[in-house]
Backbone as CSV, one residue per row, in Angstrom:
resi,resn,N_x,N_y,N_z,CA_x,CA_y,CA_z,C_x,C_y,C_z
1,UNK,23.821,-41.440,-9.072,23.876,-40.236,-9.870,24.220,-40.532,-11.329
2,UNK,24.918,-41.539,-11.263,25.422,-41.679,-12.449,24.282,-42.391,-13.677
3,UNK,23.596,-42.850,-12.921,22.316,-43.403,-13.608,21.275,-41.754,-14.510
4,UNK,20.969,-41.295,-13.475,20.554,-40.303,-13.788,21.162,-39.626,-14.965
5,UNK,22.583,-38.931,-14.439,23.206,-38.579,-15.942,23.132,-39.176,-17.091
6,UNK,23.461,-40.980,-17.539,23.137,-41.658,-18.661,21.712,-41.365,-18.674
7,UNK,20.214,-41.249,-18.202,19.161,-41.214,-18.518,18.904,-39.745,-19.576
8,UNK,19.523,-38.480,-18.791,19.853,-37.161,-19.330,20.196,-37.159,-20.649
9,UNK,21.220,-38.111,-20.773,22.064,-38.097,-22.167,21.483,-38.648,-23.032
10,UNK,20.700,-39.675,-22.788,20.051,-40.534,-23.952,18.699,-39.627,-24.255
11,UNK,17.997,-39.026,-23.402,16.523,-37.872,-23.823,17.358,-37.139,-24.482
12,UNK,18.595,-36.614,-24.413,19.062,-35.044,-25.063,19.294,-35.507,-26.826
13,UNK,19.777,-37.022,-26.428,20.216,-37.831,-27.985,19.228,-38.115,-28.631
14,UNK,17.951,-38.677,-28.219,16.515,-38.944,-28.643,16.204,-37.694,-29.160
15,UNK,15.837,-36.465,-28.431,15.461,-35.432,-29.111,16.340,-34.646,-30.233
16,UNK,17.211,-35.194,-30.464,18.880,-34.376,-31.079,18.041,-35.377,-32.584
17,UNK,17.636,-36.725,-32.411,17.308,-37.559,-33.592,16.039,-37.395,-33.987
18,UNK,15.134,-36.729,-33.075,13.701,-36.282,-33.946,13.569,-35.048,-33.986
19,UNK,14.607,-34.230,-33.784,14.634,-32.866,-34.646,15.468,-33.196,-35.888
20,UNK,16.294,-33.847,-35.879,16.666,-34.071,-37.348,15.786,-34.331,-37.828
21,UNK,14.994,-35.439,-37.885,13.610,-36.384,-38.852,12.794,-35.135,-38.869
22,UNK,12.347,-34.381,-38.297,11.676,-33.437,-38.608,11.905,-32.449,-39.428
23,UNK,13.339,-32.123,-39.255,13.572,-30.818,-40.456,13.969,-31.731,-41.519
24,UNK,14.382,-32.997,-41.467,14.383,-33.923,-42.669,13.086,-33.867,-43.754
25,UNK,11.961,-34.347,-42.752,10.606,-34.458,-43.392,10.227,-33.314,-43.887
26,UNK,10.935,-31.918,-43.268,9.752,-30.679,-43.555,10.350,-30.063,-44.620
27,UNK,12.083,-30.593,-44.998,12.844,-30.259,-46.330,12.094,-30.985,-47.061
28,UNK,11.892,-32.068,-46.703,11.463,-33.212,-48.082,9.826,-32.628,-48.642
29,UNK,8.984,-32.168,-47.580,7.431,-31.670,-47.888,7.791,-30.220,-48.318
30,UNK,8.559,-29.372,-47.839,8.763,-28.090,-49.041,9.212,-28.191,-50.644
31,UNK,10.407,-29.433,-50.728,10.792,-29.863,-52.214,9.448,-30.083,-52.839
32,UNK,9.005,-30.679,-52.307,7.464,-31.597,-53.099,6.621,-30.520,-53.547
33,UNK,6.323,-29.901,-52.441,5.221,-28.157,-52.758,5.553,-27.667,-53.383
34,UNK,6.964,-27.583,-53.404,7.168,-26.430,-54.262,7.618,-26.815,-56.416
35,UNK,7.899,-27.978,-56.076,7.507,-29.088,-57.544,6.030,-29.047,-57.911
36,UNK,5.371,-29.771,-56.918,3.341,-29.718,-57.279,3.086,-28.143,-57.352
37,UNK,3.593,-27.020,-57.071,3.001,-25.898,-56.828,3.649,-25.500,-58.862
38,UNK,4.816,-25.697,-59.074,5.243,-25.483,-60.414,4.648,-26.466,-61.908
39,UNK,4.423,-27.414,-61.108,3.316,-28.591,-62.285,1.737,-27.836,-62.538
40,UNK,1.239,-27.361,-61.298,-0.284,-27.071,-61.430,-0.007,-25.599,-62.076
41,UNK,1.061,-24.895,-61.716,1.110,-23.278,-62.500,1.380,-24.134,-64.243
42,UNK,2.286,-25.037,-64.588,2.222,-25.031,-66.206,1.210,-25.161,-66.377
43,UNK,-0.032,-26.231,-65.767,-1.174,-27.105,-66.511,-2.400,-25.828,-66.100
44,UNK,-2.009,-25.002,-65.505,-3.035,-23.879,-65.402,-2.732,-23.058,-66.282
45,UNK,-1.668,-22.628,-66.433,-1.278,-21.572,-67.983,-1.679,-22.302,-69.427
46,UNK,-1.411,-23.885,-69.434,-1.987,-24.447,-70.589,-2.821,-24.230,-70.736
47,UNK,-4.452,-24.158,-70.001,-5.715,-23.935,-70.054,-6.219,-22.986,-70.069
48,UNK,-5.429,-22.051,-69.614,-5.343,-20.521,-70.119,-5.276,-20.180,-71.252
49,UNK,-4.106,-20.687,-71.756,-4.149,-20.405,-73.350,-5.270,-20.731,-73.754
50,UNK,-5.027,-22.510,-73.999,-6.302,-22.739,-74.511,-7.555,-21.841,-74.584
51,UNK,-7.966,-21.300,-73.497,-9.281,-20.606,-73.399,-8.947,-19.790,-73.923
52,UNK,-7.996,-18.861,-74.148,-7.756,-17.341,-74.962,-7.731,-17.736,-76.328
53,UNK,-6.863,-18.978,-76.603,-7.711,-19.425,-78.180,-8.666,-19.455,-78.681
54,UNK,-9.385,-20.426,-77.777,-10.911,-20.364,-78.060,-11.754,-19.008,-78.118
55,UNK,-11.260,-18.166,-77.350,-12.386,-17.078,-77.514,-11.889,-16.046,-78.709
56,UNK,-10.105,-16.093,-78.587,-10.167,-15.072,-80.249,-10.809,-16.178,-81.399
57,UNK,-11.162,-16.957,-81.327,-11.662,-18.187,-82.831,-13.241,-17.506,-82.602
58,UNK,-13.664,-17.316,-81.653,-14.862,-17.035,-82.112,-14.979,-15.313,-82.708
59,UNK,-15.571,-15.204,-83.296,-16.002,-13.847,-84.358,-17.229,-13.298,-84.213
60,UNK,-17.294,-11.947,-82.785,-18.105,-11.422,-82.874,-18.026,-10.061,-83.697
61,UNK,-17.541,-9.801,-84.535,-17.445,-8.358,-85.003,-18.525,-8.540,-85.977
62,UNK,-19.271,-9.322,-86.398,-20.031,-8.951,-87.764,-19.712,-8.684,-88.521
63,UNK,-18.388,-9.253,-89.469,-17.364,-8.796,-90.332,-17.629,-10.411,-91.100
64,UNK,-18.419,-11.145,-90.692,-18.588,-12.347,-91.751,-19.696,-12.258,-92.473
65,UNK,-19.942,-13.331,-93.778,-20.371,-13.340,-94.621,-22.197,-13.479,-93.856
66,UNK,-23.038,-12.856,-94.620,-24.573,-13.358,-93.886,-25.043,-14.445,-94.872
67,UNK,-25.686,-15.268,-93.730,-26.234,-16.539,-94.488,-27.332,-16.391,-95.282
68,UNK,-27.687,-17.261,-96.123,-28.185,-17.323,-97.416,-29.432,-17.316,-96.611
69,UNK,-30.004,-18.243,-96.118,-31.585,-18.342,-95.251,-31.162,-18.297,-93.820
70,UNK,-32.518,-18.037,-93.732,-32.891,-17.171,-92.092,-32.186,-18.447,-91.451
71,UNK,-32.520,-18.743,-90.225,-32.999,-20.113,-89.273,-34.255,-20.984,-89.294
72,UNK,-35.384,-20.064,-89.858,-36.543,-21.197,-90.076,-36.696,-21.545,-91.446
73,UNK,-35.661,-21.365,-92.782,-35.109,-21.994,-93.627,-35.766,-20.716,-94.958
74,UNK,-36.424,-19.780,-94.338,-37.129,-18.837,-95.213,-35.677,-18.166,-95.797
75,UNK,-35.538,-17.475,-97.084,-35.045,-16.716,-97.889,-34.456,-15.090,-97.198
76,UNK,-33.862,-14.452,-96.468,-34.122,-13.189,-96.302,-34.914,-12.443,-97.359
77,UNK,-35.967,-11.462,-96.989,-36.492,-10.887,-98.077,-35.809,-9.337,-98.495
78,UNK,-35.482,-8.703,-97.061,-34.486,-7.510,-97.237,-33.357,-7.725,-96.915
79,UNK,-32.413,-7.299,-97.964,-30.881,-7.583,-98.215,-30.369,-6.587,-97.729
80,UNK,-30.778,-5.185,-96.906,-30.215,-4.128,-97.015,-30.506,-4.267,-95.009
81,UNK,-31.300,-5.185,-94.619,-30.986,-5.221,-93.246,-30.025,-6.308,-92.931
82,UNK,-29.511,-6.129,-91.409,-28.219,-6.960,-91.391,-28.542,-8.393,-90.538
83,UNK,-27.718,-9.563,-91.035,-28.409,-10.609,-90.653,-28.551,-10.717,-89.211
84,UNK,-27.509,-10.044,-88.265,-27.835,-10.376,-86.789,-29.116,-9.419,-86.454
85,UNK,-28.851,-8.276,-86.952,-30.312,-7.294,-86.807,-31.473,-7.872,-86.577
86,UNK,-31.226,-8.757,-87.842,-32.403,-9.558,-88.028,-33.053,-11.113,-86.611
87,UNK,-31.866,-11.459,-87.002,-32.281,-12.412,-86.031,-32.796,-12.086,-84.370
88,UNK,-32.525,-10.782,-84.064,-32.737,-10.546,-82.679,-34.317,-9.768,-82.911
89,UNK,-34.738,-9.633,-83.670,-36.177,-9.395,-83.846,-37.109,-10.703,-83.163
């Protein structure tokens, strides 16, 4: 009997040591996620910006100056139409 009991005790101690390693490992893989999950939110807000920069830099209001010649290097001949007007002809 007594065999038996030491066999009991050592499975109850075995499993007592890989439930530790397990909630060991699954603390250590939540720290990590939740670090990689806060690195990819900065470097995704960086590129965010970025892109909201980029698009107020560009100027669609038609509030800039019109260029001197067309695109196929001709002169505008009417000054009183507007240069994008023009170009979408």
């Amino acid at each position: 009997m007594s065999c038996n009991g030491a066999k009991a005790r050592r499975r109850k101690a075995r499993r007592g040591v890989l439930t530790f390693e397990w909630i060991l490992m699954v603390t250590l893989l939540v720290i990590g996620l939740i670090g990689g999950l806060a690195a990819l939110r900065n470097v995704l807000l960086d590129q965010l910006y970025d892109l909201e920069n980029a698009v107020e830099a560009m100027n669609f209001s038609g509030s800039g100056d019109a260029p001197d010649q067309a695109a196929d290097g001709s002169t505008a001949a009417n000054d009183s139409q507007t240069w994008w007007g023009s170009a979408q002809r």
